[in-house]
MARTORLUM-964395 format. One record per residue: x, y, z of N, C-alpha, C in turn; residue number from 1. Coordinates in Angstrom, 3 decimals. Example, Ala and Ser with C-alpha at 12.3 -4.5 7.8 and 13.67 -1.06 7.14 Angstrom:
// residues 2
rec n_xx = 13.190 n_yy = -5.690 n_zz = 7.800 ca_xx = 12.300 ca_yy = -4.500 ca_zz = 7.800 c_xx = 13.200 c_yy = -3.300 c_zz = 7.800 lovo = 1
rec n_xx = 12.850 n_yy = -2.250 n_zz = 7.080 ca_xx = 13.670 ca_yy = -1.060 ca_zz = 7.140 c_xx = 12.900 c_yy = 0.030 c_zz = 7.870 lovo = 2
//
This chain:
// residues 80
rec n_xx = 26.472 n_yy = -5.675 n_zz = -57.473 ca_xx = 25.548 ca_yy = -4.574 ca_zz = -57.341 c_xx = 26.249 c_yy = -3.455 c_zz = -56.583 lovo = 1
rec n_xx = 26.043 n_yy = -2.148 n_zz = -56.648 ca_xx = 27.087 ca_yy = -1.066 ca_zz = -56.388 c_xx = 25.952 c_yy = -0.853 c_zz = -54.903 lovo = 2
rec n_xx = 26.811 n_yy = 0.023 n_zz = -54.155 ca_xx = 25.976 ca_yy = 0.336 ca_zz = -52.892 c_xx = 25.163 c_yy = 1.513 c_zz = -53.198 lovo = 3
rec n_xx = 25.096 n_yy = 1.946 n_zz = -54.137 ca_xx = 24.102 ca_yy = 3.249 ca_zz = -54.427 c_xx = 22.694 c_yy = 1.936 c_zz = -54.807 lovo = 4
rec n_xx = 22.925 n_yy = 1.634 n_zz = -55.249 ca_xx = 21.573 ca_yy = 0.214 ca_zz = -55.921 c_xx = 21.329 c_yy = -0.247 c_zz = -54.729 lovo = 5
rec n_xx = 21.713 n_yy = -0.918 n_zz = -53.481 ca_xx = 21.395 ca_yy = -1.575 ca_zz = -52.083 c_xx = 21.120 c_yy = -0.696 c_zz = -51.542 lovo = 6
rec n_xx = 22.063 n_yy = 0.206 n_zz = -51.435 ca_xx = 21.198 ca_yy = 2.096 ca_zz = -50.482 c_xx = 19.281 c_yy = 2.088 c_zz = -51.442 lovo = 7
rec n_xx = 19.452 n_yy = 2.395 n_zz = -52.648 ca_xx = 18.109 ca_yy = 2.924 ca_zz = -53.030 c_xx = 16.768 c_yy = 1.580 c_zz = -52.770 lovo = 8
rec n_xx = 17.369 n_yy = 0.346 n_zz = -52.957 ca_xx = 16.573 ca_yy = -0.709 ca_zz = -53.133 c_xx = 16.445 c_yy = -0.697 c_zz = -50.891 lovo = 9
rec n_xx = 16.931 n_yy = -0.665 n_zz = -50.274 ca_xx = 16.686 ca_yy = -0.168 ca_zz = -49.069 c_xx = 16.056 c_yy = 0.240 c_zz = -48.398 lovo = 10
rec n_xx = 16.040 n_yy = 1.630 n_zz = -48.691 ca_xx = 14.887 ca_yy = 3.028 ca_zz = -48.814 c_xx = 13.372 c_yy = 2.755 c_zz = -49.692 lovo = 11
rec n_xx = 13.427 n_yy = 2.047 n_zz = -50.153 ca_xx = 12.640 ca_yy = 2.100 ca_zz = -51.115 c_xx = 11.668 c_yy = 0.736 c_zz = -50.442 lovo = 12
rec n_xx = 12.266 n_yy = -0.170 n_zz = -50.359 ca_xx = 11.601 ca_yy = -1.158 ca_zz = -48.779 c_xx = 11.267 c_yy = -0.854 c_zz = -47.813 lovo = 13
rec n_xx = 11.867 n_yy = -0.023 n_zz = -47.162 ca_xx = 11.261 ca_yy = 0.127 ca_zz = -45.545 c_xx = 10.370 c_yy = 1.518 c_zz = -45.966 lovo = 14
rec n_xx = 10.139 n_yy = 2.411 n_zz = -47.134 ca_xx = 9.145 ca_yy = 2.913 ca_zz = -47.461 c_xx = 7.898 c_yy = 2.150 c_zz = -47.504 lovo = 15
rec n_xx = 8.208 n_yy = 1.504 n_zz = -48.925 ca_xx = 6.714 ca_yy = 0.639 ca_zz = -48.701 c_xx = 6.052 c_yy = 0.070 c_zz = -47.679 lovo = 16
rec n_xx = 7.238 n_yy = -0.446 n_zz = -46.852 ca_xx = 7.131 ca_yy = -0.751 ca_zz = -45.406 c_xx = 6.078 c_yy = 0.117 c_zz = -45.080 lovo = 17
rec n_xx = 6.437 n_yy = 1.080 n_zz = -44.423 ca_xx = 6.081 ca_yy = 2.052 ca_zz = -43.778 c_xx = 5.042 c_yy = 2.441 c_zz = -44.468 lovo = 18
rec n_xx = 4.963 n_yy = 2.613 n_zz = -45.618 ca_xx = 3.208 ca_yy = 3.090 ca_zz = -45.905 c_xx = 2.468 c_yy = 2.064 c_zz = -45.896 lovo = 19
rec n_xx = 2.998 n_yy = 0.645 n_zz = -45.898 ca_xx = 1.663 ca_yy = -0.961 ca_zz = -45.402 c_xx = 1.168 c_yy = -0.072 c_zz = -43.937 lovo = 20
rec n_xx = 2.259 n_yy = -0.122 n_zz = -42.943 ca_xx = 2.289 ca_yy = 0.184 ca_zz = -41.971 c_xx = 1.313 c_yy = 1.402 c_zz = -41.595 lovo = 21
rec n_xx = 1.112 n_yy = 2.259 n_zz = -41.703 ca_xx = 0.590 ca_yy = 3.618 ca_zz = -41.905 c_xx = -1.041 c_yy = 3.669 c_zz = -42.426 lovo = 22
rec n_xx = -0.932 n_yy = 2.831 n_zz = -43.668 ca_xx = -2.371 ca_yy = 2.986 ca_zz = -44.343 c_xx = -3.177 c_yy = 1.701 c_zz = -43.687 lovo = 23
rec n_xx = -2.943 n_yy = 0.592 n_zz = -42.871 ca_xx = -3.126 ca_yy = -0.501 ca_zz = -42.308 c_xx = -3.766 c_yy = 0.038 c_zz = -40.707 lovo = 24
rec n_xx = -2.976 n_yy = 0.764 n_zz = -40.433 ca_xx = -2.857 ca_yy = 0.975 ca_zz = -38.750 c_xx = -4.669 c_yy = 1.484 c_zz = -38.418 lovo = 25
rec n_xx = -5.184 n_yy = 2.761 n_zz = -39.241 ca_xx = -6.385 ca_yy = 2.478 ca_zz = -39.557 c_xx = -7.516 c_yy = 2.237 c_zz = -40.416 lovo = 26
rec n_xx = -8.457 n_yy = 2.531 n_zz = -40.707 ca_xx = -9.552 ca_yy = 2.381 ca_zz = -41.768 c_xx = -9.225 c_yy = 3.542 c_zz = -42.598 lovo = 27
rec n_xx = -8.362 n_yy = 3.149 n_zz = -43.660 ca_xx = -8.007 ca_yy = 4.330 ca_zz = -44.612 c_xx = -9.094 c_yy = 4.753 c_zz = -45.494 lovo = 28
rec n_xx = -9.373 n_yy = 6.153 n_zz = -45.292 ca_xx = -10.329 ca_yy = 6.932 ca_zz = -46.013 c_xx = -9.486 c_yy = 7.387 c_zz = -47.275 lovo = 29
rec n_xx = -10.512 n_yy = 8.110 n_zz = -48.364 ca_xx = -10.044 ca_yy = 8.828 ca_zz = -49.338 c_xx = -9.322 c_yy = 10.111 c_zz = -48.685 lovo = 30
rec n_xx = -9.488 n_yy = 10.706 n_zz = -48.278 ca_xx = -8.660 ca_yy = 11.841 ca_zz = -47.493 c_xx = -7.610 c_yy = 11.303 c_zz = -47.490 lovo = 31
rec n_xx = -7.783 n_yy = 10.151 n_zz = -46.562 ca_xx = -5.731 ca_yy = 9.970 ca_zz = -46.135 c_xx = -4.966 c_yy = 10.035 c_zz = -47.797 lovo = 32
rec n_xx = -5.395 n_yy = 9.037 n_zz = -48.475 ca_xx = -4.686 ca_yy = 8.142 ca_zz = -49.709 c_xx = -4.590 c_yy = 9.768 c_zz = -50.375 lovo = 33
rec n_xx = -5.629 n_yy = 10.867 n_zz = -50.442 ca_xx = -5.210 ca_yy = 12.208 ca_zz = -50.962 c_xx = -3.713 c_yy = 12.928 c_zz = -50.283 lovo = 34
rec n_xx = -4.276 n_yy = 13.184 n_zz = -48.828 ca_xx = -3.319 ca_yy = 13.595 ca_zz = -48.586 c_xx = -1.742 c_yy = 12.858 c_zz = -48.643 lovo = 35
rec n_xx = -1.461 n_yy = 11.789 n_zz = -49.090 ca_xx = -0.416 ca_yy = 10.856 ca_zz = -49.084 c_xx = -0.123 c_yy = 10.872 c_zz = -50.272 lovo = 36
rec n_xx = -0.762 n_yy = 11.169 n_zz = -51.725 ca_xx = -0.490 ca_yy = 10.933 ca_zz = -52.634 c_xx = 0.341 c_yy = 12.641 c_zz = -52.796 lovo = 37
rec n_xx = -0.572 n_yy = 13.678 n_zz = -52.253 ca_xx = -0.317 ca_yy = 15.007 ca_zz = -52.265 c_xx = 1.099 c_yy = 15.099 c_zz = -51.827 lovo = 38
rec n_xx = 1.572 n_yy = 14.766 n_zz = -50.543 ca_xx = 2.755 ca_yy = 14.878 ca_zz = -50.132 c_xx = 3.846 c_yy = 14.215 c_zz = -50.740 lovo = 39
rec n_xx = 3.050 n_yy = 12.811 n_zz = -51.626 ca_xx = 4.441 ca_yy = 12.555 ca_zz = -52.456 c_xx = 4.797 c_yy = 13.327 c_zz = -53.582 lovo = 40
rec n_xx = 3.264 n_yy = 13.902 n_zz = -54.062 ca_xx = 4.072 ca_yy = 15.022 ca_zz = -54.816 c_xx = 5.378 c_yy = 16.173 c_zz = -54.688 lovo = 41
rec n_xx = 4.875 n_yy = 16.999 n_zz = -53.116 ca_xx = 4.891 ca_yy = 17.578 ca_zz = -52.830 c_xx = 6.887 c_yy = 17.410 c_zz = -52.861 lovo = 42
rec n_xx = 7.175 n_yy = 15.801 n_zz = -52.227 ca_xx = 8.090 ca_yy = 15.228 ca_zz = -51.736 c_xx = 9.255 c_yy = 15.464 c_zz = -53.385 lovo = 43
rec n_xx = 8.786 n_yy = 15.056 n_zz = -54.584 ca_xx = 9.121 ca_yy = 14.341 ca_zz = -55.955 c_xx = 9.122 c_yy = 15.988 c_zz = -56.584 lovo = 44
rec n_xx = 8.812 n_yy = 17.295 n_zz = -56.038 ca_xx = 8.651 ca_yy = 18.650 ca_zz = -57.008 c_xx = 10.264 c_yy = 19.015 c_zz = -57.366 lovo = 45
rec n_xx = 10.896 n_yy = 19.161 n_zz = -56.176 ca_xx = 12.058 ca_yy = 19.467 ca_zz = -55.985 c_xx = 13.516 c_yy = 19.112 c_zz = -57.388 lovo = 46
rec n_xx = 12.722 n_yy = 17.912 n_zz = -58.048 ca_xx = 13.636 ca_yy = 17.044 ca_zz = -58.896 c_xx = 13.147 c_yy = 17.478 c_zz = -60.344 lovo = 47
rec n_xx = 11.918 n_yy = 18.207 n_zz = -60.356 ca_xx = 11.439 ca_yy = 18.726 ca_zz = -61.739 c_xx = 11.874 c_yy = 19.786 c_zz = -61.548 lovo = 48
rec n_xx = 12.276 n_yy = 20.917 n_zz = -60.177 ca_xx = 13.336 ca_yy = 21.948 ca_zz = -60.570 c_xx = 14.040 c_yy = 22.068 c_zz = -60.099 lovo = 49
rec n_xx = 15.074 n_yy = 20.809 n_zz = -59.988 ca_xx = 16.427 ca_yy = 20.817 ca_zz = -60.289 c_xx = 16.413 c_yy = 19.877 c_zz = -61.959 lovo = 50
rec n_xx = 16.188 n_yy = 19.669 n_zz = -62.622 ca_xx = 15.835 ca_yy = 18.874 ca_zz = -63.762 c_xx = 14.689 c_yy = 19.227 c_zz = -64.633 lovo = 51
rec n_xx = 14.296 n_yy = 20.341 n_zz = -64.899 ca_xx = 13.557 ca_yy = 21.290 ca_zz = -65.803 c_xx = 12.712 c_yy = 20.628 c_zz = -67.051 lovo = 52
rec n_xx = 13.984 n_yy = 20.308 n_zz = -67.967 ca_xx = 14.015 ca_yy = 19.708 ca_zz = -68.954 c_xx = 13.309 c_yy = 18.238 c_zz = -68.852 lovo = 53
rec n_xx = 13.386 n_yy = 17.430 n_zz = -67.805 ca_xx = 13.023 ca_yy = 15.854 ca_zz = -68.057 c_xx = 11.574 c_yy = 15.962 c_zz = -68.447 lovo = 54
rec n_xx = 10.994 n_yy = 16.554 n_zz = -68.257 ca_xx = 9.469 ca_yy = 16.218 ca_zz = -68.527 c_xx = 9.434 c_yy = 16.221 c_zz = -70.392 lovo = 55
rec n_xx = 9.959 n_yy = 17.220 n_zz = -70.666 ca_xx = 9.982 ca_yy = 17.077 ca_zz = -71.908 c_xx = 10.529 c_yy = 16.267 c_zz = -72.899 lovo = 56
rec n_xx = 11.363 n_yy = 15.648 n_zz = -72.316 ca_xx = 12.102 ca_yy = 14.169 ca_zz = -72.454 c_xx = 11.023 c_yy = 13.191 c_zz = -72.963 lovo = 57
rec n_xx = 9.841 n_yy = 13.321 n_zz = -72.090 ca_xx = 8.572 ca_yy = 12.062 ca_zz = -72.529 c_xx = 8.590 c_yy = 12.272 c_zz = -73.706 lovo = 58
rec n_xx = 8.098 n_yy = 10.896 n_zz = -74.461 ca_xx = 7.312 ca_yy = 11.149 ca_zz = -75.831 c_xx = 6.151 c_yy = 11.146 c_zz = -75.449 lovo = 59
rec n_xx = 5.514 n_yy = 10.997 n_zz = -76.340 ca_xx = 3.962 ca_yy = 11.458 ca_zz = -75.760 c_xx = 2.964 c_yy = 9.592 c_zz = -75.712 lovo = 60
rec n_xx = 3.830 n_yy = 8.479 n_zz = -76.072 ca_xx = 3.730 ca_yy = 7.227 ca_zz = -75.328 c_xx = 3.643 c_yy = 7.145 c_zz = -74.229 lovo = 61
rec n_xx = 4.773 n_yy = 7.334 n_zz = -73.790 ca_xx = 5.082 ca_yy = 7.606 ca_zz = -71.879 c_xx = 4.257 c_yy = 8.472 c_zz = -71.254 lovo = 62
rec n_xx = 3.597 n_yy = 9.210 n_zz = -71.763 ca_xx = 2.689 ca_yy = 10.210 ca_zz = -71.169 c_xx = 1.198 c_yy = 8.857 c_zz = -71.065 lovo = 63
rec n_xx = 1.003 n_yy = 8.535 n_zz = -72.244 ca_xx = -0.155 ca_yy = 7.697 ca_zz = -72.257 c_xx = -0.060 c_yy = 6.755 c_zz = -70.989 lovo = 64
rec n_xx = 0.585 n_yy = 6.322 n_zz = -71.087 ca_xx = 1.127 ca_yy = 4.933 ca_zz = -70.131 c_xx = 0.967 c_yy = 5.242 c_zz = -68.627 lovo = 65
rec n_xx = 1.763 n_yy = 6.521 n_zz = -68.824 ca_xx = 1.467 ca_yy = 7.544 ca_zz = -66.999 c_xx = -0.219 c_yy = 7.418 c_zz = -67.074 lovo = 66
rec n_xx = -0.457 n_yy = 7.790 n_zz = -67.734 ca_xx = -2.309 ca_yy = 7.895 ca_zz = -67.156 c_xx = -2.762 c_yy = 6.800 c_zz = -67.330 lovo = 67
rec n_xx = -2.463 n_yy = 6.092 n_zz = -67.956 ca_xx = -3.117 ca_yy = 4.912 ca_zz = -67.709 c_xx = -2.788 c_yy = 4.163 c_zz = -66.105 lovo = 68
rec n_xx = -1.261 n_yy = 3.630 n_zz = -66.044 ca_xx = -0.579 ca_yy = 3.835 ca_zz = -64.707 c_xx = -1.412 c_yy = 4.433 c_zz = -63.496 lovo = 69
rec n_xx = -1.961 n_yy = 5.575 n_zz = -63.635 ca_xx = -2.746 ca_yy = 6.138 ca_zz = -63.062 c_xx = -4.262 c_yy = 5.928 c_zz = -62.266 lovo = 70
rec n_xx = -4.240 n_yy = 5.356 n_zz = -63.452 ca_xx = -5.945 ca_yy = 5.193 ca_zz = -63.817 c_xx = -6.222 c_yy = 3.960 c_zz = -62.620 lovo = 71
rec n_xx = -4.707 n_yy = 2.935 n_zz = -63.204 ca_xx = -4.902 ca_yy = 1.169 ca_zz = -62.551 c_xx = -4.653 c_yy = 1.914 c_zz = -61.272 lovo = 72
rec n_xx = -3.559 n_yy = 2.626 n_zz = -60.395 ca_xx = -3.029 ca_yy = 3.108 ca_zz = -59.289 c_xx = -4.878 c_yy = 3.645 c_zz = -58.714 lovo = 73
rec n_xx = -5.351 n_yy = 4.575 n_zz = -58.871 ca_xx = -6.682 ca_yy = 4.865 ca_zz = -58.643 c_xx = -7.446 c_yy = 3.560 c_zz = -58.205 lovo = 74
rec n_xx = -8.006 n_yy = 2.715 n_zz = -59.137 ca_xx = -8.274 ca_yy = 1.428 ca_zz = -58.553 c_xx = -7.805 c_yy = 0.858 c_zz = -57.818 lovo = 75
rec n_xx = -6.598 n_yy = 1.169 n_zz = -57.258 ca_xx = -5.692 ca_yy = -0.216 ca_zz = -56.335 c_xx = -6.136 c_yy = 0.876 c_zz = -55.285 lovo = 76
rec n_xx = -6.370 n_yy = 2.292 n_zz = -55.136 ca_xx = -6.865 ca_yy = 2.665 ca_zz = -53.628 c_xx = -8.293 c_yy = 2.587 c_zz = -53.418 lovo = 77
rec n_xx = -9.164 n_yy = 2.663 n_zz = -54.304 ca_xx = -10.945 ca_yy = 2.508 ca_zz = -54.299 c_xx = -10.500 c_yy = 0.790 c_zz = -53.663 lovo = 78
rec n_xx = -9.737 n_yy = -0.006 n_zz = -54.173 ca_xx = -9.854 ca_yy = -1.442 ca_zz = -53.530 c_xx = -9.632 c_yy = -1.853 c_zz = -51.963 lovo = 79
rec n_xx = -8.723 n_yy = -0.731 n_zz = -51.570 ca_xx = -7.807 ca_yy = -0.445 ca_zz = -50.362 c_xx = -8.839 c_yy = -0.603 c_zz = -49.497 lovo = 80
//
């Protein structure tokens, strides 16, 4: 496995980490899970312009799948 794959798989752990951590610590409202979802947007914009083009890359499968994706993600915070 190359160290770019152990670097990202890393980061990507002590994230999740950290948002157990975070959304746990108190009685998470819809607000928070908004504002958290907002900032990961906010976090992920930067890569649609430096990378313009990828969106259009989807077929319009992958688009389905995102909202659906979505839809289940929505339920997993109403469960929260």
């Amino acid at each position: 496995m190359s160290l770019t794959a152990i670097l990202l798989l890393f980061f990507s752990a002590c994230t999740h980490a950290g948002w157990n951590l975070l959304s746990k610590r108190t009685a998470p409202t819809s607000s928070f899970f908004l504002l958290a979802n907002t900032a990961g947007i906010f976090l992920l914009l930067p890569t649609l312009i430096y990378y313009p083009l990828a969106a259009h890359a989807f077929t319009p499968i992958i688009w389905i799948l995102l909202c659906v994706t979505g839809f289940f993600q929505a339920l997993y915070y109403i469960a929260l």
